[in-house]
N, CA, C and O of each residue as an XYZ file, in Angstrom:
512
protein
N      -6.867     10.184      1.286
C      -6.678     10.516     -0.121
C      -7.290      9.396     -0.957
O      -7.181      8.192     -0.724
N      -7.851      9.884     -1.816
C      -8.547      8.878     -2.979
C      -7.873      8.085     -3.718
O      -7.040      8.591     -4.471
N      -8.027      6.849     -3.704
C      -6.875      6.022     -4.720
C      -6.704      6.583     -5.926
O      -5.514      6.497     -6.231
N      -7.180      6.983     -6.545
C      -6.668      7.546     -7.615
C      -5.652      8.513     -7.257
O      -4.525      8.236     -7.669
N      -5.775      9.585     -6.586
C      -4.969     10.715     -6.265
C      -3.595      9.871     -5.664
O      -2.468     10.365     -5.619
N      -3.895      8.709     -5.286
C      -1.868      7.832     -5.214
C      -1.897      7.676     -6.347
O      -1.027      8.334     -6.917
N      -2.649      6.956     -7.134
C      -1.574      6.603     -8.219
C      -1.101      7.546     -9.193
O      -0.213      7.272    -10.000
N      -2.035      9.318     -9.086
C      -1.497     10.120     -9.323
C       0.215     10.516     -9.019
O       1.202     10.873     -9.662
N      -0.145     10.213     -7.687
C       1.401     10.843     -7.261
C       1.991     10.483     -7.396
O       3.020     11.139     -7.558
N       2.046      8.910     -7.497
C       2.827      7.965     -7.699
C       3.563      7.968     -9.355
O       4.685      7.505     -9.562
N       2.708      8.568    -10.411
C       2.921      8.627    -11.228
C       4.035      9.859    -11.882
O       4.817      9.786    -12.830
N       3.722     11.002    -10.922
C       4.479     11.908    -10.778
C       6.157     11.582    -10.151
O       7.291     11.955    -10.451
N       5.603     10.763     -9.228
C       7.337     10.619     -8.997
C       8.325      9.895     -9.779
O       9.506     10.192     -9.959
N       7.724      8.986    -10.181
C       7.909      7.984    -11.365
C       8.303      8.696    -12.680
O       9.190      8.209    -13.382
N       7.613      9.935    -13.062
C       7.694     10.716    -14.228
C       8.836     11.465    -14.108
O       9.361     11.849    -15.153
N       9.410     11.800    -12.890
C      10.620     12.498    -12.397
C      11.412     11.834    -12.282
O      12.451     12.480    -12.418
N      11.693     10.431    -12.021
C      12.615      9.773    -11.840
C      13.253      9.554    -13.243
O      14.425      9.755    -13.565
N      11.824      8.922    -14.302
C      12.309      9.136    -15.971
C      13.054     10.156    -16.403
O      14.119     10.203    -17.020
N      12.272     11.028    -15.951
C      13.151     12.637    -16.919
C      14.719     12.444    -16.233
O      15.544     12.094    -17.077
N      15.205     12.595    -14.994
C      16.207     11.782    -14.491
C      17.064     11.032    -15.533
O      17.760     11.368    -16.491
N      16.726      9.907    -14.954
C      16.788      8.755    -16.267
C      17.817      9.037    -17.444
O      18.967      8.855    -17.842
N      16.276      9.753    -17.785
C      16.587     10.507    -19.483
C      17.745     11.322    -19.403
O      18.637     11.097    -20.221
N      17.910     12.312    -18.492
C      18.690     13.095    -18.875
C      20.132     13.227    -17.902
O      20.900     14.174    -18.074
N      20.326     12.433    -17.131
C      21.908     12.119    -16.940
C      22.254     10.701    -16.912
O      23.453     10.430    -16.839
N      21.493      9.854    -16.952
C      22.460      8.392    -17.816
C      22.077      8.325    -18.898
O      20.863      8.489    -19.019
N      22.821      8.083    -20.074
C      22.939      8.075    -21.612
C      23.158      6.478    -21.492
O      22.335      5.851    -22.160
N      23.897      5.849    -20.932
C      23.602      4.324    -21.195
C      23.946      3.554    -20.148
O      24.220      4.202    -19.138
N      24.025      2.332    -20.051
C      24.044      1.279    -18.928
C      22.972      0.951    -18.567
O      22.034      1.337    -19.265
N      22.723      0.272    -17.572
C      21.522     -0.912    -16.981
C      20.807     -0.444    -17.126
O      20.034     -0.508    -18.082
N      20.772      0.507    -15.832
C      19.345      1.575    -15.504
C      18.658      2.375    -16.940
O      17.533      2.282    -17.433
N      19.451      2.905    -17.207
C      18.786      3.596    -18.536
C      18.383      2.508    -19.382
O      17.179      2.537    -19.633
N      19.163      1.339    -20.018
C      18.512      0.434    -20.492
C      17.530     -0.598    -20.454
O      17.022     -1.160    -21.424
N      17.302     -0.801    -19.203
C      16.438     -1.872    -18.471
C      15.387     -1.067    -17.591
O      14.198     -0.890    -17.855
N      16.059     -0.647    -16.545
C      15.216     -0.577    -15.061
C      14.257      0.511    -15.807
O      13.078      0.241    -15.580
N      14.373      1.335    -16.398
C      13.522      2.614    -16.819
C      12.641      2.211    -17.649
O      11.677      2.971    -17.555
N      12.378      1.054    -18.762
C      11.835     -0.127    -19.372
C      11.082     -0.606    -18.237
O       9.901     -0.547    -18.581
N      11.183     -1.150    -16.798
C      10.363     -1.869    -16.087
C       9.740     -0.970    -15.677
O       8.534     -1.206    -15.753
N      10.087      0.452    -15.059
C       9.945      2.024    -14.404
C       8.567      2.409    -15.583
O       7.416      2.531    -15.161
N       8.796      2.511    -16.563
C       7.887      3.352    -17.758
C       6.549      2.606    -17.879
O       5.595      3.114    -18.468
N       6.491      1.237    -17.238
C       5.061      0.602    -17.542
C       4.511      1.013    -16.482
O       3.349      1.417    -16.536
N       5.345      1.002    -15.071
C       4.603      1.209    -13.710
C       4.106      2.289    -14.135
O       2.889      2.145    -14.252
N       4.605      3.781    -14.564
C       4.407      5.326    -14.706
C       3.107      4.844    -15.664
O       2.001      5.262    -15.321
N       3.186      4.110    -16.676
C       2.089      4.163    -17.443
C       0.612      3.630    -17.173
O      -0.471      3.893    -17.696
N       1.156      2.446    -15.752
C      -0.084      1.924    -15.337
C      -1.009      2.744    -14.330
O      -2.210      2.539    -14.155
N      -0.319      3.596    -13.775
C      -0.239      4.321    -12.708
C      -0.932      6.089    -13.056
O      -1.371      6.861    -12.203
N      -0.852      6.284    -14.253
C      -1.543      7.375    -14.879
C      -2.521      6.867    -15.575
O      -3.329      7.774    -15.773
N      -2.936      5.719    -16.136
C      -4.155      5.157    -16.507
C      -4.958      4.771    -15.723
O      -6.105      4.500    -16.075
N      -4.436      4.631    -14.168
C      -5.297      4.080    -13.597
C      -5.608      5.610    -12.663
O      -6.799      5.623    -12.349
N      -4.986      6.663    -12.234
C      -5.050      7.595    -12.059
C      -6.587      8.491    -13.122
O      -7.369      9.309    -12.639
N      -6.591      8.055    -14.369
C      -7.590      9.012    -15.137
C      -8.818      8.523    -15.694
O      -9.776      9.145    -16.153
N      -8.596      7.196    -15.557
C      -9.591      6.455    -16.154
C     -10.369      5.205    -14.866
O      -9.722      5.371    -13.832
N     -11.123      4.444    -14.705
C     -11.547      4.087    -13.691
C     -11.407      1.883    -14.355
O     -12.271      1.035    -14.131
N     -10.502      1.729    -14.870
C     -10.569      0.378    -15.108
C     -10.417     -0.055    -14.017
O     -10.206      0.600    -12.997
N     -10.542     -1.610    -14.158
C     -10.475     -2.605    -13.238
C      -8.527     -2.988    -13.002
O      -7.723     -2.705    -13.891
N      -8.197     -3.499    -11.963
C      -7.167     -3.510    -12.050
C      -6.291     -4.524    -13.064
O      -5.139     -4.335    -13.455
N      -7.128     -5.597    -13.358
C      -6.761     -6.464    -14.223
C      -6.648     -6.298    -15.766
O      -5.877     -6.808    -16.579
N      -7.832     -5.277    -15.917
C      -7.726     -4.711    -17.152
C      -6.606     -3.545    -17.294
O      -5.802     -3.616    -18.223
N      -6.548     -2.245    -16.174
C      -5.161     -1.808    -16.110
C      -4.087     -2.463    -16.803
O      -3.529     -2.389    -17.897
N      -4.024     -3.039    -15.892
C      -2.385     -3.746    -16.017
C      -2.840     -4.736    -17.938
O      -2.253     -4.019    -18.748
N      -3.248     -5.409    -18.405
C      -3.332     -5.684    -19.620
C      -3.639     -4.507    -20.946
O      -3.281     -4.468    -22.123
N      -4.316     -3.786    -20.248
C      -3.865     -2.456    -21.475
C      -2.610     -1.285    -21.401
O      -2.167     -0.390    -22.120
N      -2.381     -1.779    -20.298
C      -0.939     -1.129    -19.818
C      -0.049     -1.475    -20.974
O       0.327     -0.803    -21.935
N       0.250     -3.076    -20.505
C       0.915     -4.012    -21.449
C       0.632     -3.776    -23.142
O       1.429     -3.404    -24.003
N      -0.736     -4.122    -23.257
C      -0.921     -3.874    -24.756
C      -0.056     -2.169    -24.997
O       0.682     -1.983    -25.964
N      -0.229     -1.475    -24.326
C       0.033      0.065    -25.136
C       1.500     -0.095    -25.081
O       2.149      0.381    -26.012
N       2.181     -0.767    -24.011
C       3.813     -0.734    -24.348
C       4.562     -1.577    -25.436
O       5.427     -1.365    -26.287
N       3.815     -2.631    -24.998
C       3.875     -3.956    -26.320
C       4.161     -2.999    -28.185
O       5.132     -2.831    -28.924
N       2.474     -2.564    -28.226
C       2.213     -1.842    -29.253
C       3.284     -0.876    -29.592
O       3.807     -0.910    -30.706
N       3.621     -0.059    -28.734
C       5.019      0.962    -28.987
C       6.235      0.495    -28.699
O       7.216      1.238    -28.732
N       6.298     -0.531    -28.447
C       7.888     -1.140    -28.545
C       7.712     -1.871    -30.045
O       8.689     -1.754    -30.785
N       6.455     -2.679    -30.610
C       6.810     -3.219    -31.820
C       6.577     -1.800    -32.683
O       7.422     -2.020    -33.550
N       6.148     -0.806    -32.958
C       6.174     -0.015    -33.346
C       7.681      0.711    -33.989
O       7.898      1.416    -34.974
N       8.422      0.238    -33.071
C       9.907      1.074    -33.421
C      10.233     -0.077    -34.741
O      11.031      0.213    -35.632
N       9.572     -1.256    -34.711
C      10.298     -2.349    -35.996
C      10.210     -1.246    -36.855
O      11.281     -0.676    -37.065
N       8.886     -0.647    -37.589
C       9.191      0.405    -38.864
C       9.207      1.743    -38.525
O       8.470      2.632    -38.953
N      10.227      1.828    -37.612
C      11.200      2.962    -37.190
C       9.639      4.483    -37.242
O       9.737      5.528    -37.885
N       8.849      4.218    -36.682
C       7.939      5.770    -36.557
C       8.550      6.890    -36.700
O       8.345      7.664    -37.636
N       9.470      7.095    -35.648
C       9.721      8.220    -35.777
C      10.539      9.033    -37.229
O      11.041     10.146    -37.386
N      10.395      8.104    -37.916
C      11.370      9.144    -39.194
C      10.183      9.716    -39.831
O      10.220     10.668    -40.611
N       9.216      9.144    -39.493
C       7.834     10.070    -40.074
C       7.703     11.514    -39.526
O       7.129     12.388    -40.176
N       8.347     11.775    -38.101
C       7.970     13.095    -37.367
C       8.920     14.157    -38.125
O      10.018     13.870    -38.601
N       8.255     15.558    -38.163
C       8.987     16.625    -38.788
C      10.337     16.483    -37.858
O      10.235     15.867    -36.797
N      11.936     17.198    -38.351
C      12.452     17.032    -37.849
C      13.040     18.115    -35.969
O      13.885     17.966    -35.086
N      11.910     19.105    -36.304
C      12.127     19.733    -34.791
C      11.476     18.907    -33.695
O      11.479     19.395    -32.564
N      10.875     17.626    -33.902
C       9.892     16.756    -33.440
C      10.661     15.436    -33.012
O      10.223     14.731    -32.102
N      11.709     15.157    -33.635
C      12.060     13.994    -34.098
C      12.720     13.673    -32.876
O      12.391     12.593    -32.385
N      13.559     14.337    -32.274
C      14.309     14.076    -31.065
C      13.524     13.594    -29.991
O      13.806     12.694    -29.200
N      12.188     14.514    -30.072
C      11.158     13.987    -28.890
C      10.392     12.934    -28.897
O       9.856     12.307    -27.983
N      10.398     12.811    -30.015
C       9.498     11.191    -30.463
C      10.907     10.421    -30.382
O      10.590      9.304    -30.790
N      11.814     10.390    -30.189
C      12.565      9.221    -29.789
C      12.716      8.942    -28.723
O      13.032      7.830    -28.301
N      12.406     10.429    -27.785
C      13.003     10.073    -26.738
C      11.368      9.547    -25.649
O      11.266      8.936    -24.585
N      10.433     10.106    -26.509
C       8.985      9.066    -26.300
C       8.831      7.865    -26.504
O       8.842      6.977    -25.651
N       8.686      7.762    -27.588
C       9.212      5.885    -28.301
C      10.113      5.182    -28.514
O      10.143      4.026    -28.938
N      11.060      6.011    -28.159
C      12.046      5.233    -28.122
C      12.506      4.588    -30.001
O      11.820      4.574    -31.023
N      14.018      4.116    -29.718
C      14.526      4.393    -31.072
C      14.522      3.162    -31.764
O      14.217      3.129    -32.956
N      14.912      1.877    -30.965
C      14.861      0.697    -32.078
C      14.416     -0.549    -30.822
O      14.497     -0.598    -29.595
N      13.862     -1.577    -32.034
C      13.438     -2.658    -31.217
C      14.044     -2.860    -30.371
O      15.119     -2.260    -30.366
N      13.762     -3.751    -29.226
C      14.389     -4.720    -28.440
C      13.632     -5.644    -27.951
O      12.733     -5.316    -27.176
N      13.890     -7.369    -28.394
C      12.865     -8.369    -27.463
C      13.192     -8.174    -25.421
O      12.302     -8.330    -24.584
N      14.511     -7.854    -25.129
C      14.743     -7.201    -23.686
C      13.837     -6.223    -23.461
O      13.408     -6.274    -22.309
N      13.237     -5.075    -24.325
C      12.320     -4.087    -23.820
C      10.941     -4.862    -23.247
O      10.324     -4.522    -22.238
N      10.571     -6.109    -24.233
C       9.534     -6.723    -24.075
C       9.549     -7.677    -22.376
O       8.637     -8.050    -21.638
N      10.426     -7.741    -22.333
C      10.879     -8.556    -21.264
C      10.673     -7.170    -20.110
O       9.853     -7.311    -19.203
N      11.099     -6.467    -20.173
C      11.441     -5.533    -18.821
C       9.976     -4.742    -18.822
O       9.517     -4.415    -17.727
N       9.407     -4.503    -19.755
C       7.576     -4.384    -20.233
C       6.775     -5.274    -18.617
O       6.229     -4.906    -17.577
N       7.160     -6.592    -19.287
C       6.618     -7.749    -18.389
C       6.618     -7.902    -17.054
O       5.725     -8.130    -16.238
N       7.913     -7.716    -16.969
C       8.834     -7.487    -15.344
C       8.041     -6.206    -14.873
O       8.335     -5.981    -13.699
N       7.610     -5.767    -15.110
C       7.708     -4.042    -14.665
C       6.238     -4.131    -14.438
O       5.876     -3.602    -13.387
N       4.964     -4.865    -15.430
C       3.769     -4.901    -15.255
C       3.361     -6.080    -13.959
O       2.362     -5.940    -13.252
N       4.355     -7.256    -13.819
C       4.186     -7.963    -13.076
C       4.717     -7.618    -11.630
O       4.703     -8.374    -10.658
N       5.163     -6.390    -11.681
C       5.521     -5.732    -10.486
C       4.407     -5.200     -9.840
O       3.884     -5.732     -8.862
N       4.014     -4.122    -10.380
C       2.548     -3.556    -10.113
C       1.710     -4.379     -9.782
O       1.263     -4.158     -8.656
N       1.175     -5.503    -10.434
C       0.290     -6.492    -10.672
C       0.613     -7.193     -9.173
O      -0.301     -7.236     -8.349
N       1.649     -7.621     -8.916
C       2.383     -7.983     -7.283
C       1.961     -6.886     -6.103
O       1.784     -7.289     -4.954
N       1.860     -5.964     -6.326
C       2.212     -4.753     -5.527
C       0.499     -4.760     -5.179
O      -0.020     -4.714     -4.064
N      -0.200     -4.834     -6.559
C      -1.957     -4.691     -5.832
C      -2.447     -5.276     -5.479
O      -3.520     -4.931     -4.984
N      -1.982     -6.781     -5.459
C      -2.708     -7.967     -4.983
C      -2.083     -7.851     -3.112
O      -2.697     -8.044     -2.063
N      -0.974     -7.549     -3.313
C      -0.646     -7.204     -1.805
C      -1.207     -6.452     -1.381
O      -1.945     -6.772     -0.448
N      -1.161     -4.684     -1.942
C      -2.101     -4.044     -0.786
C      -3.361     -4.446     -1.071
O      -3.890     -4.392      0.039
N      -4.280     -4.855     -1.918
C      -5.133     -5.214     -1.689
C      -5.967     -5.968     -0.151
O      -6.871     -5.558      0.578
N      -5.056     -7.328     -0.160
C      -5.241     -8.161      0.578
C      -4.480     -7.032      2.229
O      -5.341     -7.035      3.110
N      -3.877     -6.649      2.436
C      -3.228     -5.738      3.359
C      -4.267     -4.660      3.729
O      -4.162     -4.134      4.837
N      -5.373     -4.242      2.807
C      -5.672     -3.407      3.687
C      -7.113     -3.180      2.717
O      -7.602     -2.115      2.341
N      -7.514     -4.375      2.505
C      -9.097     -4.330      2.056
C      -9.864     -5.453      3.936
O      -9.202     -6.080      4.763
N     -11.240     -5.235      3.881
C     -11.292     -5.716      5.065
C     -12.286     -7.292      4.974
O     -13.093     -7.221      4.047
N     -12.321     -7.959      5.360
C     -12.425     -9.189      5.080
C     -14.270     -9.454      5.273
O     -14.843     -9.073      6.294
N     -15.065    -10.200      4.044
C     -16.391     -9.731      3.688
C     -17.145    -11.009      4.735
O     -16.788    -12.180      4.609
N     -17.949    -10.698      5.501
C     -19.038    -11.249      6.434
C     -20.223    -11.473      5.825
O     -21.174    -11.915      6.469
């Protein structure tokens, strides 16, 4: 299978685990945190799935696009969306700052970022 087509799938399971997530824990850790570290992997993992960056650049525009939509909630976006809209753009962007989102952003990109330098080295073959 073509690397892309993992990080497809990978992205898919990840996207299921969110909706999950989303829709039977309303609060505690996991919903607050782990799904924060969970949502960058899903995001790095479908960018790198559709588009052909480098992995280093991945993972830094990963970051920039979560960065960007976590400071985004400072002037609250979503009250701009009509209101049959509004529920879903929160539950996209999410509802109010947090410097912890930024943190679990980090955690979550430096996971991935861990994860490729390993398989990399695991199962690229060594240059003569």
């Amino acid at each position: 299978m073509p690397k892309r087509g993992i990080y497809f799938l990978i992205f898919l399971f990840l996207l299921g685990v969110e909706i999950a997530i989303a829709t039977y824990l309303k609060t505690g850790f996991i919903r607050a945190y782990l799904g924060d570290l969970l949502v960058v992997i899903l995001l790095y993992c479908l960018l790198m799935s559709t588009l052909k960056p480098s992995v280093k650049t991945g993972l830094v525009l990963t970051l920039a696009i979560a960065f960007v939509i976590e400071l985004l909630q400072l002037i609250d976006l979503t009250r701009f969306f009509p209101q049959e809209y509004k529920q879903l753009a929160i539950l996209v962007l999410g509802s109010q700052f947090s410097w912890l989102d930024l943190l679990m952003y980090l955690l979550g990109i430096t996971c991935a970022g861990i994860t490729e330098v390993v398989l990399h080295k695991r199962y690229s073959f060594p240059s003569t």
